[in-house]
C-alpha positions as CSV (number, residue, x, y, z in Angstrom):
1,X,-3.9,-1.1,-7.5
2,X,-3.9,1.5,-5.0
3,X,-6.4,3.3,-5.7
4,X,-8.6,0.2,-5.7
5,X,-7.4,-0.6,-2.3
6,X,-8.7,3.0,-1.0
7,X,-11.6,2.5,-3.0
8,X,-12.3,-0.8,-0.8
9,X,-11.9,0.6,2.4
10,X,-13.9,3.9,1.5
11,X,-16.8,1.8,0.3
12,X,-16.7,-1.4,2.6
13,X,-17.4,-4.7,2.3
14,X,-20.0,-6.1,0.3
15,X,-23.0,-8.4,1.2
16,X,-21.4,-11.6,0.4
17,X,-18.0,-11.1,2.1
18,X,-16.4,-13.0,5.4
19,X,-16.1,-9.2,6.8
20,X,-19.9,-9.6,6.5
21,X,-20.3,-13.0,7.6
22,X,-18.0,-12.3,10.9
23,X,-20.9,-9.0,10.8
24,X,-17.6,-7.1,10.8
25,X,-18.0,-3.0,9.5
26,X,-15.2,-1.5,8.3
27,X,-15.6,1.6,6.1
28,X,-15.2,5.4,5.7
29,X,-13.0,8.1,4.9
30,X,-10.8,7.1,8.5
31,X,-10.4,4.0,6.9
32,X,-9.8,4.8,3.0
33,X,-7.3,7.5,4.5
34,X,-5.4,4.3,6.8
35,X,-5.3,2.3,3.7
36,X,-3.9,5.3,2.1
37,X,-1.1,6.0,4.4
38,X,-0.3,2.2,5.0
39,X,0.4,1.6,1.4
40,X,2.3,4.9,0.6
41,X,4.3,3.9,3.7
42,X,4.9,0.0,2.9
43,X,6.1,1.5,-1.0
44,X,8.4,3.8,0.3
45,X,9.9,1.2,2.8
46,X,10.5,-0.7,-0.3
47,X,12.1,1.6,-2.9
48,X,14.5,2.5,0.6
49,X,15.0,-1.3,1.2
50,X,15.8,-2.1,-2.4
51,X,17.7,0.8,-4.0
52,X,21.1,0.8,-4.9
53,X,22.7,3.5,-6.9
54,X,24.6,2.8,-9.8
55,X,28.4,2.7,-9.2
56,X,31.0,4.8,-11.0
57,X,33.8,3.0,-12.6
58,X,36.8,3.6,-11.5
59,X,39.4,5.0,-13.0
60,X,42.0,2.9,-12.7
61,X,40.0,0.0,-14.0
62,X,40.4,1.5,-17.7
């Protein structure tokens, strides 16, 4: 999915797009490489967020 989001903003809108409609261009390598960093960013913020290491047993609990 990522790669199709890069993808996106490397090759730009299409013809029949509200980015198109709004005559709004937004493309390129500064943009593919922004798309890029965002969502490498945005899934590291969530594996931090979310992780939670497995806890030891303890021993007394045997």
């Amino acid at each position: 999915m990522g790669g199709a989001a890069v993808a996106l903003a490397a090759l730009g809108n299409g013809r029949y797009s509200l980015d198109a409609l709004l005559r709004r261009q937004r493309a390129g390598a500064g943009h593919a490489l922004l798309a890029a960093g965002i969502g490498t960013a945005s899934a590291a913020a969530l594996l931090a967020l979310s992780y939670r290491p497995e806890k030891k047993p303890d021993e007394t609990d045997q």
